[in-house]
C-alpha positions in Angstrom: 2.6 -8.8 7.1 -0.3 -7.9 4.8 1.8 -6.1 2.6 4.1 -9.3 2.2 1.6 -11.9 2.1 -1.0 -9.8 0.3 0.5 -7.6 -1.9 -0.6 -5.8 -5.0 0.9 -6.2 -8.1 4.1 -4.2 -8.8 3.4 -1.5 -10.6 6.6 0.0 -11.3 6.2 2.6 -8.5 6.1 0.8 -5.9 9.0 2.8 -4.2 7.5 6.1 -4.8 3.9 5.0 -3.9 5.6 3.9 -0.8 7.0 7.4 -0.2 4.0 9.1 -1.0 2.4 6.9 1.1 5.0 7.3 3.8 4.5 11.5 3.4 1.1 10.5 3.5 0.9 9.1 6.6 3.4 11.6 8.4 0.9 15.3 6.9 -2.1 13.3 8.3 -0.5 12.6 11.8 0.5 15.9 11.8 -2.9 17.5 10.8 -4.4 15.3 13.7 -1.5 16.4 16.4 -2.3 19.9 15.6 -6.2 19.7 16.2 -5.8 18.2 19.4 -3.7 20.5 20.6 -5.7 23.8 19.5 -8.8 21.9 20.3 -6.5 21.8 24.5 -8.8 21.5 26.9 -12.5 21.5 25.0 -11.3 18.6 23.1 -13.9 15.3 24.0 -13.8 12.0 22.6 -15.8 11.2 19.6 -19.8 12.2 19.2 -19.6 12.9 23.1 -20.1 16.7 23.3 -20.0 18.5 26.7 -21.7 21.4 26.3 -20.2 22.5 29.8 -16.8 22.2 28.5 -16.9 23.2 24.6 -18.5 26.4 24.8 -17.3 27.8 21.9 -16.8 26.8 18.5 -13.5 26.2 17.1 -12.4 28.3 14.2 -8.6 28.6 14.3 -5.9 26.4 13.7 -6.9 23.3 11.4 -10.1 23.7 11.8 -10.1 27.3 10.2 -9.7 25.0 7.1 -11.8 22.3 8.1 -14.9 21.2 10.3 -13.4 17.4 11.2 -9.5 18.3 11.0 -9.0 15.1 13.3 -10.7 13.0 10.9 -9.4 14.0 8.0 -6.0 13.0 9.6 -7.1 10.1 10.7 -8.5 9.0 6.8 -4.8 10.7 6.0 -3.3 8.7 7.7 -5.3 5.6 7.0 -4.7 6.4 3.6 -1.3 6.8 3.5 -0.6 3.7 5.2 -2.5 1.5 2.7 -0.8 3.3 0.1 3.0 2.8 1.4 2.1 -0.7 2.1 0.4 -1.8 -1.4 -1.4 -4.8 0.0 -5.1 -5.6 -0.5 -6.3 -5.5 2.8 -5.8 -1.4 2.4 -9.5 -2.0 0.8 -10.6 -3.0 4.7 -9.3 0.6 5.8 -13.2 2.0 4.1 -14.4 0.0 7.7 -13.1 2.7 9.8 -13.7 5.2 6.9 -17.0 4.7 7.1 -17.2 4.7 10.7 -15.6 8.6 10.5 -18.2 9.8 8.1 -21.1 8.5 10.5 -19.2 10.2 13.5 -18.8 13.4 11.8 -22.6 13.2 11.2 -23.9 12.9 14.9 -21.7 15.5 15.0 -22.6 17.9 13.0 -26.1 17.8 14.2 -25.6 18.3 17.6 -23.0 21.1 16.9 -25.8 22.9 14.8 -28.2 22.4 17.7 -25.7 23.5 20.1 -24.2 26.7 18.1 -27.2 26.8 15.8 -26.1 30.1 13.4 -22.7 30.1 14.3 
């Protein structure tokens, strides 16, 4: 509805902004499938690290190329969705953005506590 009500200018690209968009959308859903399923079994919700559970540090799969494969999905997808939709409430999407980066932070410092040099 955003995207009708709200929309952004046309641009000229509109259809291929909504295909990139659309491809997007569809890499970062994919980059996020395929963490979850090497993460298996260690995988924990958000900032809520069982040290019990995940006691090893993932380094294959997705997240041989990145730290936060899950959230760069997520933004992916985020992204991509703004972008195939053209509307201005894409701008809102730097709430949950935001939110990510802050995750990823608590994170990282009890992952560098936990596996300190590794």
């Amino acid at each position: 509805l955003s995207g009708m009500y709200f929309p952004l200018p046309y641009s000229g690209f509109d259809e291929i902004m909504g295909l990139v968009g659309l491809l997007v959308f569809i890499l970062g859903s994919i980059i996020c499938i395929w963490a979850k399923i090497t993460m298996g079994k260690f995988w924990n919700p958000p900032v809520d690290h069982d040290h019990k559970r995940q006691d090893k540090l993932m380094k294959h799969g997705p997240f041989k190329y990145s730290r936060n494969p899950i959230y760069v999905g997520m933004i992916m997808v985020l992204a991509g969705y703004g972008i195939a939709i053209q509307s201005y409430f894409t701008f809102l999407s730097i709430i949950p953005i935001l939110y990510f980066y802050n995750s990823v932070l608590k994170e990282e410092k009890n992952l560098e506590k936990v596996f300190k040099e590794e």
